[in-house]
Short mmCIF file of the C-alpha atoms (twelve columns), coordinates in Angstrom:
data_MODEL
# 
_entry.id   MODEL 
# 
loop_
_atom_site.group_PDB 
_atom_site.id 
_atom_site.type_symbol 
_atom_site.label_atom_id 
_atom_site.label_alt_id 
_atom_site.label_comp_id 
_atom_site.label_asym_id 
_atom_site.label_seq_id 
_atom_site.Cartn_x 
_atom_site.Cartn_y 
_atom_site.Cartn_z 
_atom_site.pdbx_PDB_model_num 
ATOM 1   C CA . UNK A 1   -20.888 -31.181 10.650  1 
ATOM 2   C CA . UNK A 2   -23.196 -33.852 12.203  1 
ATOM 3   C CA . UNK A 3   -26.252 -31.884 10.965  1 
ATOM 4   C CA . UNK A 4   -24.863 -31.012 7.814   1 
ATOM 5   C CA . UNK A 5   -24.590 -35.298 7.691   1 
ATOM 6   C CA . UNK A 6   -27.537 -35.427 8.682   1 
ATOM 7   C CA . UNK A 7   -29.115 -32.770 5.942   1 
ATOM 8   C CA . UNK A 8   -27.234 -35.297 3.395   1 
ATOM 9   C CA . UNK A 9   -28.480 -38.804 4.803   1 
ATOM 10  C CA . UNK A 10  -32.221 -37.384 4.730   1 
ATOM 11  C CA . UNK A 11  -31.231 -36.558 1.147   1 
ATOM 12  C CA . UNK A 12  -30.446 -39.846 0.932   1 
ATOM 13  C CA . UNK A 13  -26.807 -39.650 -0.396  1 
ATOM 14  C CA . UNK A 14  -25.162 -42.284 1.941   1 
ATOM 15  C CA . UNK A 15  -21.788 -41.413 0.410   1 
ATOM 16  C CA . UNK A 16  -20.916 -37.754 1.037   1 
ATOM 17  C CA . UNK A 17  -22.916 -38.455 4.944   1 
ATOM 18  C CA . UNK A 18  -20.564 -41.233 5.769   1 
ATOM 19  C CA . UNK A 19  -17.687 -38.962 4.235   1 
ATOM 20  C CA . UNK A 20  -18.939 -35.839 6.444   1 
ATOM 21  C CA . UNK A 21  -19.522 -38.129 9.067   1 
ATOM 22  C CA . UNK A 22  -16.260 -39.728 9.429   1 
ATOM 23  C CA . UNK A 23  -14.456 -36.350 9.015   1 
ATOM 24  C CA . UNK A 24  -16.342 -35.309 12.130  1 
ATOM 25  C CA . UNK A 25  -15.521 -38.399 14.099  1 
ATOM 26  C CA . UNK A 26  -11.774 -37.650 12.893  1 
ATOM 27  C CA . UNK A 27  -11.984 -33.779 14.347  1 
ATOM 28  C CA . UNK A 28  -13.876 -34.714 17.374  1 
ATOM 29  C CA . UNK A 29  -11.337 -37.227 18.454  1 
ATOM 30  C CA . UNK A 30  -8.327  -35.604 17.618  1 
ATOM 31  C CA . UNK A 31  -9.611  -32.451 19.477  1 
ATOM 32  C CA . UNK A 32  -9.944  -34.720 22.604  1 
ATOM 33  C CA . UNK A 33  -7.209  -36.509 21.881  1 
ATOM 34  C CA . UNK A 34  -4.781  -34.915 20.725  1 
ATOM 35  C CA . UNK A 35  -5.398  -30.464 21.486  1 
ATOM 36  C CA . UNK A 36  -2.110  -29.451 19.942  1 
ATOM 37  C CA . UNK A 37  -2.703  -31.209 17.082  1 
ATOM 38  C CA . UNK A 38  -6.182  -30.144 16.494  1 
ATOM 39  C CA . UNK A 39  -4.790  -26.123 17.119  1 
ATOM 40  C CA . UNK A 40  -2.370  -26.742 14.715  1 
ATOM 41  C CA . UNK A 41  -4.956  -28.018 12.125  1 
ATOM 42  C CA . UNK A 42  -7.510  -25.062 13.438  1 
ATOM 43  C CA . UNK A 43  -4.251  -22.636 12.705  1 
ATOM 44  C CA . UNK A 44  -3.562  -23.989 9.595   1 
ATOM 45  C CA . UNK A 45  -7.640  -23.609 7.949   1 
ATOM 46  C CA . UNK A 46  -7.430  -20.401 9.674   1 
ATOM 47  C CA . UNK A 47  -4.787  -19.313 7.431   1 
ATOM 48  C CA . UNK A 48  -6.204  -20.879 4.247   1 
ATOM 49  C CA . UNK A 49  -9.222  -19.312 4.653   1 
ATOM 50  C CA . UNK A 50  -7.642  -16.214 4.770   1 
ATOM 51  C CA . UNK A 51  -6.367  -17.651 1.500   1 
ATOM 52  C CA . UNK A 52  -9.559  -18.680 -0.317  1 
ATOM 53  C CA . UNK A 53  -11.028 -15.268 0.789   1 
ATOM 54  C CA . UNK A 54  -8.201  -13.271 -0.927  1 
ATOM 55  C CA . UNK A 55  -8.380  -15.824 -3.976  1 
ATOM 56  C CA . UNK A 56  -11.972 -14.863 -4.408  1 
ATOM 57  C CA . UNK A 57  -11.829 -11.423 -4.021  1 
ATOM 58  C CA . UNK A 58  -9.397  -10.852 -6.511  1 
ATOM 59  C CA . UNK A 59  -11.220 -13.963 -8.856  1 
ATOM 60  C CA . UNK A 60  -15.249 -12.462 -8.359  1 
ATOM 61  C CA . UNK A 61  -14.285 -8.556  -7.093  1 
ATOM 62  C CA . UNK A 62  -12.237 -7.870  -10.374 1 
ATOM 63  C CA . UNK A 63  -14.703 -9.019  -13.165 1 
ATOM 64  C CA . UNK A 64  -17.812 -7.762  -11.139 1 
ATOM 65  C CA . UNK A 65  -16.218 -3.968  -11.575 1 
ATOM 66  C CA . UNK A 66  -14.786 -4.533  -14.816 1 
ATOM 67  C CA . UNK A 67  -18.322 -5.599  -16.543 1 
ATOM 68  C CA . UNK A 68  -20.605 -3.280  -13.643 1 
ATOM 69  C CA . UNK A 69  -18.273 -0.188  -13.102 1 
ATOM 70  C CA . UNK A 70  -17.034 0.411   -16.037 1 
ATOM 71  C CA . UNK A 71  -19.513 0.237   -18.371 1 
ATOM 72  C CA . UNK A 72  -21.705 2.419   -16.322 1 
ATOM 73  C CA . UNK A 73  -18.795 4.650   -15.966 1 
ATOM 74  C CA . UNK A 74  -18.182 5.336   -19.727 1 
ATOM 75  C CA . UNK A 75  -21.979 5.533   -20.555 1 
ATOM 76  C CA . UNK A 76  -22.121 8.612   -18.059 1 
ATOM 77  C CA . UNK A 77  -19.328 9.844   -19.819 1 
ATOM 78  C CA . UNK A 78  -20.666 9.502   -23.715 1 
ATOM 79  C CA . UNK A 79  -23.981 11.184  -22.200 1 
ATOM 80  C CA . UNK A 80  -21.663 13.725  -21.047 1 
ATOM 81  C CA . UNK A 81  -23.317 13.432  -17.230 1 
ATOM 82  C CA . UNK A 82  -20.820 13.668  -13.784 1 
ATOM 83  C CA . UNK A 83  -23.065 12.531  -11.087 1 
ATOM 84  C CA . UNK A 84  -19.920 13.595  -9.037  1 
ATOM 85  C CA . UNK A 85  -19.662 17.006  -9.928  1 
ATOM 86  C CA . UNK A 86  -15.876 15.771  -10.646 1 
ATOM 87  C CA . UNK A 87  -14.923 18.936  -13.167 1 
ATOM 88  C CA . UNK A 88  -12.864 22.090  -11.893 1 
ATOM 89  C CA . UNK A 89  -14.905 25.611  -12.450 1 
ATOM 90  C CA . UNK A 90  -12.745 27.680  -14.111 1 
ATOM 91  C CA . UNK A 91  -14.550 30.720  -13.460 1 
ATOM 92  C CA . UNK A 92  -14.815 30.201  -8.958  1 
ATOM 93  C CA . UNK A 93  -11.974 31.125  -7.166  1 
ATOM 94  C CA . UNK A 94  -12.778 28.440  -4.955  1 
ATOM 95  C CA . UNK A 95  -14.441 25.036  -4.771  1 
ATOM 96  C CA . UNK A 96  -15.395 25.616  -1.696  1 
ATOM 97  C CA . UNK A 97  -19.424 26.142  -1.371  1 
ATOM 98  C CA . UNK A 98  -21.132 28.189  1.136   1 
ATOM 99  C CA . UNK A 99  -23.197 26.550  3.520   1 
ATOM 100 C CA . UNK A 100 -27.249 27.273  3.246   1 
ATOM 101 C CA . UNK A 101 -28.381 26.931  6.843   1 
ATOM 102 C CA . UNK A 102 -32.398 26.985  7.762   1 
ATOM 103 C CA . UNK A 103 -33.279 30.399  9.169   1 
ATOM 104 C CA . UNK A 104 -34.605 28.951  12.372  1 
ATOM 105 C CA . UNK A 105 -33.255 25.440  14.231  1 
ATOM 106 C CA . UNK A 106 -36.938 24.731  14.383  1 
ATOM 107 C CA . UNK A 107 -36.459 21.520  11.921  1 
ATOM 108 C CA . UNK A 108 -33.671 20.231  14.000  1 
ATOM 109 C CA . UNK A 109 -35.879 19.633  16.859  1 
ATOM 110 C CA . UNK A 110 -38.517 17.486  14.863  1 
ATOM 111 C CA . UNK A 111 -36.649 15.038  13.685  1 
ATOM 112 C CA . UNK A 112 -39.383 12.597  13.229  1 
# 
C-alpha cells in the first residue's frame, strides 16, 4: 500500500495518497497491535473476495458467452459445419474409430 501511495503522490493526487496512506498506518498498527483483530479483518476480506470473484464471474463470464459462444455457435450451425463431429452415423455400428498406428516406432524416438 505504501508504494501504491507513493505511485499516487508522484501523480500528484495528495488526496487518495493520504487516504491510502492512512489506511496503511491503520492496518499496520492494528496488526501489531491488536493480531486477533487484524485476523479477523484478514478473515473477513478473505471471504469477500471470494465474494467479488463469484459476483464477477457470473456479471463478465455470462455476457462474454452469450455475445462470443453463441453467436459463433449458431453461425456453424446455419453453414451447416460441426467442428465436433457431434452427429450420430446411422450407417456404423459403432462410434468407435480404429486406431491408425505408424508402421514403425521410428517417429516416436525423434521427437524433436
Amino acid at each position: 500500500m505504501g508504494v501504491i501511495a507513493g505511485f499516487f503522490y508522484w501523480l500528484d493526487k495528495r488526496w487518495i495518497t493520504y487516504f491510502i496512506g492512512a489506511l496503511a498506518l491503520i492496518f499496520v498498527l492494528l496488526a501489531v497491535l491488536a493480531p486477533l483483530v487484524y485476523g479477523r479483518k484478514e478473515a473477513f476480506l478473505q471471504r469477500f473476495a471470494v465474494w467479488v470473484g463469484q459476483a464477477l464471474t457470473h456479471v463478465l463470464l455470462i455476457p462474454f458467452y452469450l455475445l462470443c459462444f453463441v453467436p459463433a455457435r449458431v453461425i456453424l450451425y446455419l453453414r451447416g459445419r460441426d467442428p465436433l463431429n457431434r452427429r450420430f452415423p446411422a450407417v456404423a455400428p459403432s462410434c468407435w474409430r480404429p486406431i491408425t498406428r505408424p508402421p514403425i516406432s521410428e517417429p516416436y524416438k525423434r521427437q524433436y
